[in-house]
N, C-alpha and C positions, 0 to 999 in steps of 0.2 A: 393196756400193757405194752412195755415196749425194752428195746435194747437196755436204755438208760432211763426210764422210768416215765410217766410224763408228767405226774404232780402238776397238775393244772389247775386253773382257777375254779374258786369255786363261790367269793364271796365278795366277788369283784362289783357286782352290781347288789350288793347289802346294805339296808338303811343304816343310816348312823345310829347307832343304839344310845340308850339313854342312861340315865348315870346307873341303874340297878345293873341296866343288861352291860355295862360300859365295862362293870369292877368282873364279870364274870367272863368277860374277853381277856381282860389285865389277869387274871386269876389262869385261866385256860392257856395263854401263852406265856406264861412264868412256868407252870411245870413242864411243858412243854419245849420250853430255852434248857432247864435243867439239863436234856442232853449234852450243853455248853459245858455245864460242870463239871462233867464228866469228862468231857473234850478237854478241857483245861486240866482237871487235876490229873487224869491218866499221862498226859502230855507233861506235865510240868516235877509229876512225883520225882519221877526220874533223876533231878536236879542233885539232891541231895544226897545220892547215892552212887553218882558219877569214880568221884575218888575210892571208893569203899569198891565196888564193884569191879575195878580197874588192880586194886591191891588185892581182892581175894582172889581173883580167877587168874590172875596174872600175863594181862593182855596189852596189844600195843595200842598205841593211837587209833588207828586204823580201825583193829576191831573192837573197839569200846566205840568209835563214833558211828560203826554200823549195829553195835548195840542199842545206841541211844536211839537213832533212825531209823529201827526196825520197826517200830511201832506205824512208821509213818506208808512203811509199804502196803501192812494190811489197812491203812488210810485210803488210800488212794482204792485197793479195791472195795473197803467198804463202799464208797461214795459212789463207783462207777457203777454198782450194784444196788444201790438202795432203793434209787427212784423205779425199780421194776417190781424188785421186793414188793414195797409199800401200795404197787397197785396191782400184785394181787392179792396178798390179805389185809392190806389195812394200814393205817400207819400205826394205830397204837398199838397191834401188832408187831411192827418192826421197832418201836421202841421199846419194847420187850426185849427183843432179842438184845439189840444193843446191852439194856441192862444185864444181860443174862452174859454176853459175853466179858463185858467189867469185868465183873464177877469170877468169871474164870482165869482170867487174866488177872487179876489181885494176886490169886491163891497159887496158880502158877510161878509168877515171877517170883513172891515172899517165898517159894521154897523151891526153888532153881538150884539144883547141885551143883551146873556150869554152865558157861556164859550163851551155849545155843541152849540149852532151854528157855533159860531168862529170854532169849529171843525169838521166839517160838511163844509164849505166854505175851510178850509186847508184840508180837504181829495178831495175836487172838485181840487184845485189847485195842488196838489200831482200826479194824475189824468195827469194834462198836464205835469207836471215831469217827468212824470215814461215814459211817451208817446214819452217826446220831448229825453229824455237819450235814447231809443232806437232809434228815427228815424234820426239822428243828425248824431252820427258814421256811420252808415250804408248807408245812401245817401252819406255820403263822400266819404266813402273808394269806391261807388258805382262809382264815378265821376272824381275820380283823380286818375292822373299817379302811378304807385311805387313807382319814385326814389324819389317823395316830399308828398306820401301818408302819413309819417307818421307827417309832417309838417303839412299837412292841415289835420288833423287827429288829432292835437293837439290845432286846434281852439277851437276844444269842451272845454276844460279845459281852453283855453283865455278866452273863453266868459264866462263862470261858474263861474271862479274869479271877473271877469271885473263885472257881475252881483250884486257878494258881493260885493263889493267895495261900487259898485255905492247903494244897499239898503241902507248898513250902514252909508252910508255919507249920504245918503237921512234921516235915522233915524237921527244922529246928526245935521243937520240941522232943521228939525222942532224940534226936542224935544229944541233946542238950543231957536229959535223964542218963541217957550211955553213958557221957563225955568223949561221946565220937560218931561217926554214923559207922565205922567200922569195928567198934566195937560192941560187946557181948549187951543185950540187954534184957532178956526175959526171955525164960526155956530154952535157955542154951542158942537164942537165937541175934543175929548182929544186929542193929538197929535197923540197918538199911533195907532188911527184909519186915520189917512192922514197916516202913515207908510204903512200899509194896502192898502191905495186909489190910492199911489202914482204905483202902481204894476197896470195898467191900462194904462199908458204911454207905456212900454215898450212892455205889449202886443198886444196892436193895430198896433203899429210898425212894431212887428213880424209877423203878422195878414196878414200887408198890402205885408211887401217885400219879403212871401214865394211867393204871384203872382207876383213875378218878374223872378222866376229862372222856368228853363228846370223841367219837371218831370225825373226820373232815369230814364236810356236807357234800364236799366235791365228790369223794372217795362213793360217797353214801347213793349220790344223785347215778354215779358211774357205772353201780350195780347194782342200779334199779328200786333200791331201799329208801323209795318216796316219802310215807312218814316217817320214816326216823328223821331223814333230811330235814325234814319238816319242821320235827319236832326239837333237831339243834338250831337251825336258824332262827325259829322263833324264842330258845332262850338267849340265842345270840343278840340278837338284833330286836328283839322286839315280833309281833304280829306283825307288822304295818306291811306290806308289800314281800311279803313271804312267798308268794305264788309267783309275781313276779319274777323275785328272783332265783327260784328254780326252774322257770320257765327261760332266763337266761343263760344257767348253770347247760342245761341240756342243748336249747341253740349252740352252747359254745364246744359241744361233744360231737354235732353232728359229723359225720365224715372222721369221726376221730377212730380209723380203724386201725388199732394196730401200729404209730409210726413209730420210727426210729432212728437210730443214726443217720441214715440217709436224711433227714428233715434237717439236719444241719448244715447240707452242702449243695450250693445253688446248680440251679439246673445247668448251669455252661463250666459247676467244676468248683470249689475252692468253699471255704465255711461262709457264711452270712458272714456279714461285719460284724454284727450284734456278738456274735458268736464271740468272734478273735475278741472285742470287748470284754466280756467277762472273763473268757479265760486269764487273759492280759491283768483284769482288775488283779485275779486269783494268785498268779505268780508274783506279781510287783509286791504282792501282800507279804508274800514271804522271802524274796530276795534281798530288801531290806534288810534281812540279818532281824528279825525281832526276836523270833524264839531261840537264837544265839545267846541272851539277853536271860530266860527263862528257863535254858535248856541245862546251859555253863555258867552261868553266873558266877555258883562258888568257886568253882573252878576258875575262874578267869580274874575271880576278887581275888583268891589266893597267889595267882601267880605274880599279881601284883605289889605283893606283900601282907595283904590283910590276912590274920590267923583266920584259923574253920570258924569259930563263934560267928568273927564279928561277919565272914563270909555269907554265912547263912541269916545275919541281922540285916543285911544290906539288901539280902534278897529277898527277903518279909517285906521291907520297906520299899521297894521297886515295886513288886506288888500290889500293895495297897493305893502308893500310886497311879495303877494301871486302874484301879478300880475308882479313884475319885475321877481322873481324866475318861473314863466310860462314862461316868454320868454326867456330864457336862456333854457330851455326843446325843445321848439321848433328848436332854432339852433341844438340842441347838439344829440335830437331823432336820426335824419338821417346822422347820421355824426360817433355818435361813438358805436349805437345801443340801443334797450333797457332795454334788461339783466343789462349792466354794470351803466343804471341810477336807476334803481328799488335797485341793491347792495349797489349803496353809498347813496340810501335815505334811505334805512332800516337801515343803520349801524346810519347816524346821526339820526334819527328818537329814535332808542333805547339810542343814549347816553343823547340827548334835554331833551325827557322824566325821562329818569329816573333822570334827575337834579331836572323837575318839582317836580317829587315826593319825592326826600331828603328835597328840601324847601318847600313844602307844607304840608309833614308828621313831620318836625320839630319847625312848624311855633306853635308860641305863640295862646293858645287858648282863647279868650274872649267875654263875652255874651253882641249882640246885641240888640236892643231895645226891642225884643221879647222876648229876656231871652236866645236866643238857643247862644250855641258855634261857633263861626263861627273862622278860623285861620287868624293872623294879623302877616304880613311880618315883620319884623323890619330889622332894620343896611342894610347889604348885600344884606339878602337873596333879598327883594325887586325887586334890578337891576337885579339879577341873573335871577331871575323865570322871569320877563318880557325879558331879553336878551335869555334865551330856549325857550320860548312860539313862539316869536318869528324866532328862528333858526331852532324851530320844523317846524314852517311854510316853511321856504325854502329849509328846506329836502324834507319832501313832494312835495309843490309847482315845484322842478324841477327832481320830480321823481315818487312817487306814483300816482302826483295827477294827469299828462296830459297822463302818459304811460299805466297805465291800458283801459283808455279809447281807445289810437290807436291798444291797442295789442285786446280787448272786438272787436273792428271793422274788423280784418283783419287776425285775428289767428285759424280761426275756419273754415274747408274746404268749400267748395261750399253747399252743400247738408244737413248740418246742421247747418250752419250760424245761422237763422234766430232764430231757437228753441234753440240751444247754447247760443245765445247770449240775449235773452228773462230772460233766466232760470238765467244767471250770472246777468243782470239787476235787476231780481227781489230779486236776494241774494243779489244786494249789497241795495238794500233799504231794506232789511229785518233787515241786519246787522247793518244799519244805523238807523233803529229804534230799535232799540234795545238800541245801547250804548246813543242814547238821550233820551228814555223814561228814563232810569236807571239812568241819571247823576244829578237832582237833588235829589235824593237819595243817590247816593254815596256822593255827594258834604256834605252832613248835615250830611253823616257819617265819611268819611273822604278823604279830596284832596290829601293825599297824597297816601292814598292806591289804587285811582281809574287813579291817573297818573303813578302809580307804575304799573297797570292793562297794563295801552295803553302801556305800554314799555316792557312789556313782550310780547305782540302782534307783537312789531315792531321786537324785537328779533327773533320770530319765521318767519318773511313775510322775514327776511334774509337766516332763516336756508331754507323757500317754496323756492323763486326764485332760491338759490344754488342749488337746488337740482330737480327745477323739469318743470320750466321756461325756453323756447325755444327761441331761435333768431328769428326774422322773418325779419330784418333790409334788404328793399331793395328785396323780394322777391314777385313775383306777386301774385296776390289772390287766382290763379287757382292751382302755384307750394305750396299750403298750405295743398293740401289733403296729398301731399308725403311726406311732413317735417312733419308736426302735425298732421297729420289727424288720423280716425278710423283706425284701424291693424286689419285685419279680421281673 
């Protein structure tokens, strides 16, 4: 146990399993990513209820963009808190909870009288976020082989997508049955609160089929519960060198009493490098501006002149794109590394953007029913800014989005795993609230300077990776202290 958790390895030295035991790791780290979906659709419901939210409570920029960003606060503590959680009772334990907090956080925000409940029920849900981002990678990488570690490693980011997807289509379908997300649609209640309700399905699901999988061998080995350990590794992996490898499992515990934060900071003063890495991968992830993209969409299609329909159609369809460019990540992770996918998403991430921002900073200014400035696409630019918006998504989608998360699981040696990976979790929700408290403010000041902002970002997460971003493609958990690890 420790400050930040230590989720450490546990299946680093596990025979390649064979095609029976192969589908039942595939099977094992699919419900197990599901915390993703939850990650996604909590995070992304939000979207479609943005304007409705804003009209009923009757709030400024300011605090509807700390509405939207509250969630992201109780993020960051989930995640600083998880990896301790999980090693004292378990992880499928702490996937519990997560589901349990969804859960309350649906029913919360769907019947929010004013806009600090609503944020109060999104920092509950934020909570199982921050929870479910760290305990998701970490039982993966906990449970699966190397050679397809960084595949099932990149469920996390299938199921986060697959999550938005599924909100947003969930938003455009009731708001479509209302003819509004602000209006009335079943027991006297507005649509955008069934947005909210509808985040109760997916958690009880989650709920139920974490009591489906094996707890970690690691988790198992750590207090003492030999056969069981035993007895998952051998349906993991097969018999073959099972003693073996809990005989590595426990070597790799030795002297593990107790660390902590302090294991993160070198003895003459400052974090490992390692350290500033992940954090670094963690923020570059979200300054970017992605979940800008997922968060405001309709909002941001509207301001441009698309009505709410086709607003909420564009955002189904950015979506679905984020879900085809994941699966092209997945193939390509363990095949051609992930140095060389993080390089070609930062380079198209910088040129998408900075398109957004020539047609958003030259767009025609004209005052909406409020009287404020909002920019209105005309001729070209229109197809333009929606053909980036979209090609930003599939930069990302088959590079920042699935790769940070396998390199956050599997990059950080045995011994600091847990509090590394805690500390990066909770920067990147940090950094994630950040760029969405601040964007309906920049939005009212201007789109083209704050898409001008995330492209500078992108620029710089190309000049990070060049320069300071490690291979780790194909190498086991344990060979992570000698390639990445602390330098004493």
């Amino acid at each position: 146990m420790n400050d930040g958790g230590s989720l450490t390895d546990s299946s680093a030295a596990a025979p390649d399993p064979g095609p029976a035991h192969g589908n039942k790791v595939v099977r094992i780290a699919s419900v197990a990513a599901l915390g993703g979906l939850l990650f996604g659709y909590d995070s992304a419901v939000i979207n479609g209820a943005v304007g409705a939210i804003q009209t009923e409570f009757e709030v400024d920029d300011a605090v509807l963009g700390f509405a939207v960003a509250s969630a992201l606060l109780g993020a960051a503590a989930g995640a600083m808190t998880a990896g301790r959680i999980a090693d004292r009772i378990g992880r499928l334990k702490v996937m519990k909870i997560a589901a349990v907090l969804f859960l309350i956080s649906a029913i919360g925000t769907g019947f929010a009288p004013d806009v600090w409940t609503l944020v109060i029920g999104r920092i509950i849900g934020g909570l199982g976020v921050g929870i479910a981002s760290v305990i998701a990678p970490a039982y993966i990488a906990e449970t699966s082989p190397a050679q397809i570690r960084g595949r099932l490693g990149s469920l996390q980011q299938m199921a986060i997508v697959l999550g938005i997807f599924l909100s947003l289509l969930v938003d455009y379908v009731l708001a479509h049955l209302a003819g509004g997300a602000g209006e009335v649609l079943w027991f006297g209640l507005e649509a955008w609160r069934f947005m909210f309700f509808s985040m109760m399905v997916p958690a009880i699901v989650y709920g139920i089929l974490a009591s489906t999988i094996p707890e970690s061998p690691r988790y198992l080995v750590a207090t003492q519960h030999i056969p069981e350990a035993r007895k998952v590794l051998t349906m993991l992996f097969g018999e073959k060198n099972v003693d073996l490898t809990i005989g590595r499992i426990q070597h790799s515990l030795e002297g593990d009493t107790k660390p902590s934060w302090k294991d993160l900071v070198k003895p003459d003063g400052g974090l490992y490098p390692i350290v500033w890495v992940g954090l670094m991968l963690s923020v570059f992830q979200q300054l970017v501006g992605i979940n800008v993209i997922f968060y405001y969409s309709n909002v941001l299609w509207e301001a441009v002149g698309f009505g709410e329909s086709s607003s909420f159609q564009i955002s189904v369809f950015t979506s679905v794109v984020n879900i085809v460019t994941t699966i092209v990540a997945i193939l390509l992770v363990d095949r051609i590394g992930r140095r060389p996918l993080l390089l070609v998403g930062s380079i198209g991430m910088t040129i998408t953007l900075a398109t957004m921002a020539v047609c958003f900073g030259t767009a025609d200014q004209i005052a909406n029913a409020d009287g404020e400035l909002e920019p209105h696409l005309t001729g070209a630019m229109g197809p333009i800014a929606l053909v980036a918006a979209n090609l930003f998504v599939v930069f990302f989608g088959m590079s920042w989005g699935p790769v940070v998360w396998v390199l956050l699981g599997e990059m950080f040696p045995n011994r600091i795993r847990g509090a590394a990976l805690s500390l990066a979790a909770a920067g990147q929700w940090a950094a994630n609230w950040a760029i969405t408290v601040s964007f309906p403010s920049l939005k009212s000041f201007s789109l083209g300077f704050a898409y001008g902002m995330y492209a500078v970002f992108a620029l710089l997460s190309l000049l990070f990776v060049a320069r300071f971003v490690p291979e780790t493609k194909g190498m086991s958990l344990e060979d992570m202290e000698g390639a990445t690890g602390p330098k004493h």
